[in-house]
C-alpha positions in Angstrom: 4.5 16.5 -3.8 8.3 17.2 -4.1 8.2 17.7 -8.2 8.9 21.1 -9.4 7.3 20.2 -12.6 5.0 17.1 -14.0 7.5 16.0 -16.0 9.7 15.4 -13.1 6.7 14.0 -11.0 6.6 11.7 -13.8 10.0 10.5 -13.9 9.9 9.8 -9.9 6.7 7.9 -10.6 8.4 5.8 -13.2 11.4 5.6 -11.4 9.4 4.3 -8.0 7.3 2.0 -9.8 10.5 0.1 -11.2 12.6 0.4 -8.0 9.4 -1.3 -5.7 9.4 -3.9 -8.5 13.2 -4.8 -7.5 12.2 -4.4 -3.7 9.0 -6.7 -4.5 11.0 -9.3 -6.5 13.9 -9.0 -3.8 11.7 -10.5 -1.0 9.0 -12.5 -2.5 10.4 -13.5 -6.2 10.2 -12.6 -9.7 6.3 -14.3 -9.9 5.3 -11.5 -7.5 6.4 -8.4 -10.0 3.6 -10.2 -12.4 1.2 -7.3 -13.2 -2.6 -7.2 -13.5 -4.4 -5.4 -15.5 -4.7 -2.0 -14.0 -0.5 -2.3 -14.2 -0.4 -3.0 -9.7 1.7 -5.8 -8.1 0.2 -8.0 -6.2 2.2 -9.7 -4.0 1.3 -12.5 -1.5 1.1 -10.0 1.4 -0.8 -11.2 4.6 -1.0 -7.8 6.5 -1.8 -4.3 5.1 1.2 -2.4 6.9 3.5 -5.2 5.0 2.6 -3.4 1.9 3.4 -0.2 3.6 6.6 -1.0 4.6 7.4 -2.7 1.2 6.3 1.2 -0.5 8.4 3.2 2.2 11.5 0.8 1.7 11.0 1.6 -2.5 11.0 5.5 -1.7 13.8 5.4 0.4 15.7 3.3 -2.2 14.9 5.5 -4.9 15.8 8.6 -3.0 12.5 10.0 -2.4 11.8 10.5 0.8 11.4 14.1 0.4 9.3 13.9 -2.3 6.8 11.3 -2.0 4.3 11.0 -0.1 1.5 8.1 -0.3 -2.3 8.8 -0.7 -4.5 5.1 -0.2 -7.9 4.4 -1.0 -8.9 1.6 0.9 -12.1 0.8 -1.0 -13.7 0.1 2.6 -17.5 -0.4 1.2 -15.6 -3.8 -0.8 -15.3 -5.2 2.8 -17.8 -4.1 5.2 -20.4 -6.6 6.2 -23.1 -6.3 8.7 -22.0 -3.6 10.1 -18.3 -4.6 11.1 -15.3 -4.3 8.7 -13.5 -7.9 7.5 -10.4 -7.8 7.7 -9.0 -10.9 6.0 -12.5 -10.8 3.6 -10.8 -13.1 0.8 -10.4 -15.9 2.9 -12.9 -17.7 5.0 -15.5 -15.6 7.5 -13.6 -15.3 10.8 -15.3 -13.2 13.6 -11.6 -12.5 15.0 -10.9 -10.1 11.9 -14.1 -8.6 12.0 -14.0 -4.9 13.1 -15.8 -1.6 14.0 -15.3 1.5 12.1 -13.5 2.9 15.3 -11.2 0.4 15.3 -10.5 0.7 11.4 -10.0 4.6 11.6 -7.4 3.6 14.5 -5.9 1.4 12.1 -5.8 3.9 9.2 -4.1 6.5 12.3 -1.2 3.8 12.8 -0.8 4.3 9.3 -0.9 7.3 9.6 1.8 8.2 12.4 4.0 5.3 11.2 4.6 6.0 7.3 4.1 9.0 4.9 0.6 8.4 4.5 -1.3 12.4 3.5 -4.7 10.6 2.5 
């Protein structure tokens, strides 16, 4: 939101995505800055707000505090089921992380109030 033009917005997009690769590979290892093939990391992450925090330590780095902000789309239809929300859907059903849509949105407002999260 902080480019004056695309070609800047552009640069700081190139620039993040290669500064959260060192911040990725710094913590986890150079098998974690492997690419699939929509071009995302996927690092072995267990919580959501670890790839937060992972994101808001790459701006920072790269000097972008003032100019970045982060916009998520949770895809939440890929783990709703029967009416509840699972949390921790890739491994095996566990009513524990299963949780209403209140308690997702309150999630999504920690998010919120805790990193530069617009959308």
């Amino acid at each position: 939101v902080g480019a004056e033009s695309f070609k800047e917005a552009l640069r700081i997009g190139s620039e993040l995505y290669h500064t959260l690769k060192g911040v990725i590979q710094e913590k986890y290892g150079q098998d974690a800055t492997n690419v699939g093939d929509e071009g995302g990391f996927a690092p072995n992450i267990l919580e959501n707000s670890e790839a937060l925090d992972l994101l808001q330590t790459a701006i920072e780095k790269a000097g972008f505090t003032d100019k970045v902000v982060v916009g998520m789309d949770v895809a939440a239809s890929e783990f709703y089921r029967e009416g509840k929300y699972d949390l921790d859907f890739k491994s095996p059903p566990d009513a524990a992380r299963h949780i209403s849509g209140e308690e997702l949105a309150d999630i999504y407002q920690g998010f919120v109030n805790n990193y530069p999260v617009v959308s």
